[in-house]
Legacy VTK file of the C-alpha trace (Angstrom):
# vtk DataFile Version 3.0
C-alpha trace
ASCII
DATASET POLYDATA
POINTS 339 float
-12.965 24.957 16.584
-12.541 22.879 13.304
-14.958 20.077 12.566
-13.601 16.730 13.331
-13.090 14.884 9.874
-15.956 11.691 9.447
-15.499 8.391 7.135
-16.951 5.908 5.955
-15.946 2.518 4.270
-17.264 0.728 1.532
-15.720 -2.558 1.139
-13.944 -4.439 3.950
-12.901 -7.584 2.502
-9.328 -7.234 3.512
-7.882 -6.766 6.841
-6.123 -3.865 5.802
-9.229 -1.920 6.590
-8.192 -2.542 10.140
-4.911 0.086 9.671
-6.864 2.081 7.801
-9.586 3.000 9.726
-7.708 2.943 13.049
-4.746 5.344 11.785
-7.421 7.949 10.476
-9.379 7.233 14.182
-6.136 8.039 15.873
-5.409 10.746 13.962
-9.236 12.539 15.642
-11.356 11.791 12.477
-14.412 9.902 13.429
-15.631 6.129 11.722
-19.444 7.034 10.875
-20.617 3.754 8.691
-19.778 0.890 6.351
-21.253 -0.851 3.506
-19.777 -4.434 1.807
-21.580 -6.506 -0.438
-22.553 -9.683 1.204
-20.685 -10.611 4.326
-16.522 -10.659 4.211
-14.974 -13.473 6.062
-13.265 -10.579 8.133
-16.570 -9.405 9.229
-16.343 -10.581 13.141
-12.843 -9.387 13.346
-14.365 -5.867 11.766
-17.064 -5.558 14.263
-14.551 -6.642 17.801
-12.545 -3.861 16.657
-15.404 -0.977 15.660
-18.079 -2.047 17.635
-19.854 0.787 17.669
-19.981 1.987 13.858
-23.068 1.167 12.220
-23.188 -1.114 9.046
-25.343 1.191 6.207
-27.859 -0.861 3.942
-26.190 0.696 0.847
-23.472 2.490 -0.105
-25.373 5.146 -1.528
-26.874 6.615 1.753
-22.723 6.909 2.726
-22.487 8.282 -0.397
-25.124 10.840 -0.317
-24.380 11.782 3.344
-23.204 15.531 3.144
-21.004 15.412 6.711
-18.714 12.650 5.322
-15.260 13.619 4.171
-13.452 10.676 3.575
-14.399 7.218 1.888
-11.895 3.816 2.511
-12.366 1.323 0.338
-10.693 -2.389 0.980
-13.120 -4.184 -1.446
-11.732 -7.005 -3.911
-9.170 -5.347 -5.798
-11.109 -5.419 -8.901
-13.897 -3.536 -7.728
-11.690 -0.849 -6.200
-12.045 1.251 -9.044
-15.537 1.539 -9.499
-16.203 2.654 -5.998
-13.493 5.219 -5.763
-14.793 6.767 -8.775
-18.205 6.774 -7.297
-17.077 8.546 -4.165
-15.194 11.211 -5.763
-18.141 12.155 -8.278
-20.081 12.031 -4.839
-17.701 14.743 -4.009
-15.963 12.579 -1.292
-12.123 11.913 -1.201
-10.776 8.170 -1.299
-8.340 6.596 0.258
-8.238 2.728 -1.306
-6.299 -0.200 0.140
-3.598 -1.325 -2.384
-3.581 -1.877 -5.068
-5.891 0.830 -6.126
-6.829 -0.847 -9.190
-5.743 -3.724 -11.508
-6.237 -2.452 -15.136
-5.388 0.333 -17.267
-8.824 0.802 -18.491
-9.435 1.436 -14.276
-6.181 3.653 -14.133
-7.584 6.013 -16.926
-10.606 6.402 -15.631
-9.489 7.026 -12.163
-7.345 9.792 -13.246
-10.499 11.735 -15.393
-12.621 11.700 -12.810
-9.846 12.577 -10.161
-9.543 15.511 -12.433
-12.899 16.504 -12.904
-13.793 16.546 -9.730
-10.828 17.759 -7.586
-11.157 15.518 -5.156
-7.856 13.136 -3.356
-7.307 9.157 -5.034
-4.676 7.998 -2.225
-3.500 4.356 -2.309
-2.642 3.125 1.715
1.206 1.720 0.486
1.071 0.502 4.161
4.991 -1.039 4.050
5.494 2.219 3.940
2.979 4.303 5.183
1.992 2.082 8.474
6.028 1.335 9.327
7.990 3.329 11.788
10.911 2.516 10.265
10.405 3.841 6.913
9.170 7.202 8.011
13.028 7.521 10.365
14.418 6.198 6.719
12.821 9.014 4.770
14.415 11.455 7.530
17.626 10.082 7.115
17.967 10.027 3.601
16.091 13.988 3.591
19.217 15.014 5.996
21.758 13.443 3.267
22.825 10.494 5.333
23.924 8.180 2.470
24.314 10.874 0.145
22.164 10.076 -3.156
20.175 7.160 -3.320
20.981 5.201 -6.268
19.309 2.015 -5.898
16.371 0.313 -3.611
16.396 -3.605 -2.973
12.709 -4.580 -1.934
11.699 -7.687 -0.572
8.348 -8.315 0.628
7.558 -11.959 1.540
4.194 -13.157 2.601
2.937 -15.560 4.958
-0.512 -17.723 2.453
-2.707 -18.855 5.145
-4.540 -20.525 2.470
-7.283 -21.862 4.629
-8.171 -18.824 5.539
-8.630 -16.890 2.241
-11.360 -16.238 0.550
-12.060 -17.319 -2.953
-10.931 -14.203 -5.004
-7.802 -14.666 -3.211
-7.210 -17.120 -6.123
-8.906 -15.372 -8.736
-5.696 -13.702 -10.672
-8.243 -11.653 -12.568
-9.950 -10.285 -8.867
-6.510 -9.449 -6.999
-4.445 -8.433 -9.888
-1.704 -10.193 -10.031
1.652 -10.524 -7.631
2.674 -7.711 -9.171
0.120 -5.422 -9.384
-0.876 -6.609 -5.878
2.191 -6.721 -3.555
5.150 -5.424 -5.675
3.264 -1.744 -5.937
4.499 -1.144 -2.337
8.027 -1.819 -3.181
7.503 0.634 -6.704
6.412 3.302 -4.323
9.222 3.105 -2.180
11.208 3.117 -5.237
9.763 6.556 -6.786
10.119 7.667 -3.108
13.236 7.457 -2.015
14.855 7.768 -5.515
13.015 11.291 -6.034
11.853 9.380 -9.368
8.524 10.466 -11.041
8.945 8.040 -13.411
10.435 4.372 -14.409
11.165 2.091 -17.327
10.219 -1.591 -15.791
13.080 -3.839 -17.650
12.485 -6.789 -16.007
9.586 -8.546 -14.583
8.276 -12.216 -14.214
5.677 -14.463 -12.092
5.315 -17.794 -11.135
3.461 -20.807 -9.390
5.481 -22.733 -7.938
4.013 -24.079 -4.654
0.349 -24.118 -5.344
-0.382 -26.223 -8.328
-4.309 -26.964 -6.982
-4.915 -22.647 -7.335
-3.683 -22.489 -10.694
-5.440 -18.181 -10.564
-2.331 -17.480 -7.373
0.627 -16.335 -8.258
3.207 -17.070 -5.463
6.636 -15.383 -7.180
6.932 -12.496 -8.492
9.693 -10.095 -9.823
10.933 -6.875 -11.338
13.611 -4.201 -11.924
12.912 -0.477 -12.412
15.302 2.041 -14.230
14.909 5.783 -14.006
17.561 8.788 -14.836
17.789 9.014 -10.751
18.226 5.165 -9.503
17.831 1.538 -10.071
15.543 -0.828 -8.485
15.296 -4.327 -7.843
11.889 -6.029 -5.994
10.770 -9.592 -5.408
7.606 -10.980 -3.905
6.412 -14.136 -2.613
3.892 -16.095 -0.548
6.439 -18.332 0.476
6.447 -16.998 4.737
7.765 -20.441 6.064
5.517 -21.179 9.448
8.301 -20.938 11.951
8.578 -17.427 11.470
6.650 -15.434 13.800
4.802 -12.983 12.163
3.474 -12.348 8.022
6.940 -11.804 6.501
10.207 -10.466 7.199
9.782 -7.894 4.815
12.927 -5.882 4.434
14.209 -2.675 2.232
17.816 -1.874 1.349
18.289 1.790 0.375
21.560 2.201 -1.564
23.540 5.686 -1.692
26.981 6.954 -2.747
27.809 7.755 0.858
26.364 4.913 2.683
23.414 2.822 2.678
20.583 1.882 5.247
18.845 -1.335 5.909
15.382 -2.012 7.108
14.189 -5.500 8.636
10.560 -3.862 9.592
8.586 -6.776 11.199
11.026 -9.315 12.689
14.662 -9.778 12.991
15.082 -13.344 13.178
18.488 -14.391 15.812
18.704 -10.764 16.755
16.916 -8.384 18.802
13.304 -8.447 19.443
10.557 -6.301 18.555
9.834 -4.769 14.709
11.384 -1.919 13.109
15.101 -2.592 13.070
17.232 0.491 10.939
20.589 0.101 10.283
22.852 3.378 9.279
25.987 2.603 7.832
28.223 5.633 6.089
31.290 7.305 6.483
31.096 8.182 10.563
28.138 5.865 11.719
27.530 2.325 11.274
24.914 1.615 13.976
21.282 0.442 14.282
18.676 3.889 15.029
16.289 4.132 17.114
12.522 4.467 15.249
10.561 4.301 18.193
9.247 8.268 17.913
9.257 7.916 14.263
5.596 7.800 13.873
3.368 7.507 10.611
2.793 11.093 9.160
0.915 9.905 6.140
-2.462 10.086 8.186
-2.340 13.547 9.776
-1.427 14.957 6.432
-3.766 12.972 4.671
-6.317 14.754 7.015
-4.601 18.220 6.298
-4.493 17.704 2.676
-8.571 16.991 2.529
-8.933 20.012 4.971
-6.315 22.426 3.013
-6.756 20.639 -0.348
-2.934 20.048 -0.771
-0.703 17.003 -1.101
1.606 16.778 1.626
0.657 13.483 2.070
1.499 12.136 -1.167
1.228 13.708 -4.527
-1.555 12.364 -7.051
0.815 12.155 -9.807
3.242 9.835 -7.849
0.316 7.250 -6.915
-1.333 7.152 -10.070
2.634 6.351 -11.852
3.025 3.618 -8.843
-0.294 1.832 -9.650
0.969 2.685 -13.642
4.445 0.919 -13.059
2.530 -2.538 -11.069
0.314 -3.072 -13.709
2.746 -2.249 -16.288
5.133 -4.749 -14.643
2.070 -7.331 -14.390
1.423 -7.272 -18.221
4.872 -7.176 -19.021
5.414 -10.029 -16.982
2.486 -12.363 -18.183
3.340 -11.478 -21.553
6.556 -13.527 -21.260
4.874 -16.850 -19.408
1.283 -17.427 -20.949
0.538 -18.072 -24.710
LINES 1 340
339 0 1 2 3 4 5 6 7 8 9 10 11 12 13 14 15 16 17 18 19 20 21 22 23 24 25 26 27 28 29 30 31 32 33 34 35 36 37 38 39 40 41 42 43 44 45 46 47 48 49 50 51 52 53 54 55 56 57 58 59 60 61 62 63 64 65 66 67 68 69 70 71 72 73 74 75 76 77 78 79 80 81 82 83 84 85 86 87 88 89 90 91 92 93 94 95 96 97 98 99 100 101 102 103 104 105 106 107 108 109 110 111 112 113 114 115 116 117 118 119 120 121 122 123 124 125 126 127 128 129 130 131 132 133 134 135 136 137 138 139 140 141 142 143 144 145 146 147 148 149 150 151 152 153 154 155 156 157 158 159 160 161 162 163 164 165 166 167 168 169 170 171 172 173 174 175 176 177 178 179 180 181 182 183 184 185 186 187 188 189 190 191 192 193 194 195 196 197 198 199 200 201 202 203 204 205 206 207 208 209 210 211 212 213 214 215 216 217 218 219 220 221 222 223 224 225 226 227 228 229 230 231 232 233 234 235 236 237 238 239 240 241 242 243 244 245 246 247 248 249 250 251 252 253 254 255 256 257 258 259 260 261 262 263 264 265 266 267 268 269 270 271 272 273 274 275 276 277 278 279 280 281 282 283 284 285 286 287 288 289 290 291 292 293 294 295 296 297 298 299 300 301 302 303 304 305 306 307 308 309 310 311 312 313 314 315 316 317 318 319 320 321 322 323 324 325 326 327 328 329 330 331 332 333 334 335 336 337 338
């Protein structure tokens, strides 16, 4: 009988952890310990939730403990890096809540020590990793339902909350930027379901617009993506209005030369209830699917690929070129609004 996998997280100052830790849990590996520096504001949602794992007095004894497989890591963005690196020359694998990092510098030396030591650098992209509907997308466009994808349209609104943030949250040089932040889910779904491995970014821009008293948010953001394979178009916003009932109707248009499908993954507002809404539309269906058995196969391969040391759940090179292509976009886009 196989050894259950065991993590550990350092850093949980973003809900995300939540997903995180809970797919990997469901998927039979077991939540050992956590480290953060200083208490999160999350902290008493953390504990309701994992009760029973045991907060470590520093990250080194998580570090240092031979049994554990797998570190998370949801710290502010900006310190991301640093940890991951220390896992993996700890001879641990990481997965990191996006985005992985928020520099070059960061990116470059992510991908020496990923190479030196072997070991897995996996960014959570959880719009598409943690969505039903995405996964039954992927299927569809595997089986040739639309033909060849030329072009994504990704739109990932989010609700601000501002009260409840913490102060990084405004700190453009501690999240990242919109782009780097947000927009590097919508660049993965890109490379995804293009079959891209790379992308020229040709377009890209931020704002303020709504928040004039947190000069560090950014609240817009935009870009277009070019490859030999497809086009792509993404925007992203903290503009959620409060009527809506959930974080943001985040939605993903997949465009082929037989048909296209449309995603509304969290709410479809005056229709039906519920999350996960797929619409197929080519030359013999036009019809909503069903995603309900669809699942989220990122985690149980994720566990197979530390196991087996493969990378069925994602391949390195595409999630270092997706954190590449944000920060990329991020520079390019600052480049054209500040002095």
């Amino acid at each position: 009988m196989e050894r259950a996998l065991k993590f550990a997280a350092l850093g949980i100052e973003h809900r995300h952890i939540f997903g995180m830790a809970q797919s990997m849990a469901t998927e039979g590996a077991k939540f050992v310990g956590w480290w953060n520096d200083g208490d999160p504001m999350i902290l008493d949602g953390f504990k309701k939730r994992f009760p029973d794992v045991p907060r470590a007095t520093d990250r080194d004894t998580l570090l240092a403990d031979p049994d554990i497989d797998l570190i998370l890591i949801a710290d502010v963005p900006r310190r991301r890096a640093a940890l991951a690196i220390e896992a993996m020359q700890a001879g641990k694998d990481v997965m990191v809540d996006k985005p992985g990092c928020t520099t070059l510098e960061q990116l470059d030396a992510l991908r020496a020590t990923q190479a030196e030591t072997g070991r897995i650098w996996s960014v959570d992209f959880s719009e598409r990793f943690e969505v039903p509907s995405v996964t039954r997308a992927s299927e569809l466009v595997a089986e040739g339902a639309i033909g060849r994808v030329v072009q994504t349209v990704g739109l990932g609104p989010h609700r601000l909350n501002k009260p409840t943030r913490p102060d990084w949250f405004f700190d453009r040089d501690a999240y990242g930027g919109i782009l780097c932040d947000i927009a590097s889910h919508q660049i993965d779904q890109f490379l995804h379901f293009t079959g891209a491995t790379d992308a020229e970014v040709t377009l890209a821009s931020v704002g303020n617009y709504a928040n004039p008293a947190t000069p560090g948010l950014q609240d817009f953001g935009e870009l277009a993506l070019r490859s030999p394979e497809g086009h792509g178009y993404i925007r992203v916003d903290w503009y959620t209005p409060d009527a809506l009932p959930n974080w943001g109707d985040g939605r993903l248009t997949i465009l082929g030369t037989d048909g296209y499908i449309e995603l509304r993954k969290y709410v479809d507002v005056g229709g039906a209830p519920g999350t996960d809404h797929l619409v197929l539309v080519n030359g013999t269906r036009c019809e909503k699917v069903d995603c309900a058995t669809a699942g989220l196969p990122y985690f149980g391969r994720l566990a197979a690929d530390i196991r087996d040391r493969t990378e069925t759940a994602m391949s390195q090179a595409h999630c270092f070129t997706v954190m590449e292509l944000a920060i990329r976009a991020q520079r390019m886009a600052e480049g054209a609004t500040r002095p």
